[in-house]
C-alpha positions as CSV (number, residue, x, y, z in Angstrom):
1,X,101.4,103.7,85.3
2,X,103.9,106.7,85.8
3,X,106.3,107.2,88.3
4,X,103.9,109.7,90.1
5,X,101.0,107.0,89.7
6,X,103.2,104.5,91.4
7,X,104.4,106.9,94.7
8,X,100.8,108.0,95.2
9,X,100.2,104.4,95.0
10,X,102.7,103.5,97.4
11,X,101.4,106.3,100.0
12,X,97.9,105.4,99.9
13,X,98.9,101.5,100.8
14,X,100.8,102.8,103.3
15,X,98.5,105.1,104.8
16,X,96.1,102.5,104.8
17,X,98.0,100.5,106.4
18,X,98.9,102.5,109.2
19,X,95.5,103.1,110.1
20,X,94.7,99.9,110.3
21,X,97.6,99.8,113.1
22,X,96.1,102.2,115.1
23,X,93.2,100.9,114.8
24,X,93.7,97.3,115.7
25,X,96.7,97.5,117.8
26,X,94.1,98.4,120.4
27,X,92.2,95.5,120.4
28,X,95.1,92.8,120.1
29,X,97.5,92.0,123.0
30,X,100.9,92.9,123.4
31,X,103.5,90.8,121.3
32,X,104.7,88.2,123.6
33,X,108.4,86.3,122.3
34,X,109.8,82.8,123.7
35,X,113.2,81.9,123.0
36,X,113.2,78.0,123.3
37,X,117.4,76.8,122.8
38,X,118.4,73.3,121.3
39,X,121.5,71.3,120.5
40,X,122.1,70.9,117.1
41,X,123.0,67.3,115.7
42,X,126.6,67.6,113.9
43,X,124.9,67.8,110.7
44,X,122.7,70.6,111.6
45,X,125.7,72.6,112.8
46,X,128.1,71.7,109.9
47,X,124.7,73.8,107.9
48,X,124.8,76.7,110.5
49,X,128.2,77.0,110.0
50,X,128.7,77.1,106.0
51,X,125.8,79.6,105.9
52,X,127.2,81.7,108.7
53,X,130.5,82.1,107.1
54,X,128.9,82.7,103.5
55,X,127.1,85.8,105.3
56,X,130.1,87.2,107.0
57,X,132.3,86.5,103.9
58,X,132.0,90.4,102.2
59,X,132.4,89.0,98.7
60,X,129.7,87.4,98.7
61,X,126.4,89.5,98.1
62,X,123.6,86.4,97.8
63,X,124.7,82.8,99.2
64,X,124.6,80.1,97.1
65,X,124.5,77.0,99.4
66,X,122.9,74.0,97.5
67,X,120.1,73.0,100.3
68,X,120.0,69.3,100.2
69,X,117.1,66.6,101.7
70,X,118.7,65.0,104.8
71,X,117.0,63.3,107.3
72,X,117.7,64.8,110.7
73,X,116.4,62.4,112.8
């Protein structure tokens, strides 16, 4: 498939789907968001934190925290 193949591609998908925004988004009702806020157990925010300060750390482009079973009962 050439590059030319591929964009055209690309722009009939997106076409597409924007017409089937316009017309659905008619018939569905607004998008309706709930925030619900917990406490985390110490464990939990231990997690938070370590991935937190992996995204705000500039040097590093893709975390690499090692996700591990824990039961947080």
């Amino acid at each position: 498939m050439s590059v030319k193949q591929k964009n055209l591609s690309v722009l009939s998908i997106h076409s597409y789907l924007e017409e089937l925004k316009v017309r659905y988004c008619k018939i569905f009702p607004p998008k309706v968001e709930k925030i619900h806020y917990c406490e985390m157990n110490e464990e939990q925010e231990e997690l938070y934190e370590r991935v937190k300060s992996q995204y705000r750390n500039e040097d590093s482009k893709s975390p690499s925290i090692k996700w591990e079973s824990t039961n947080l009962d």
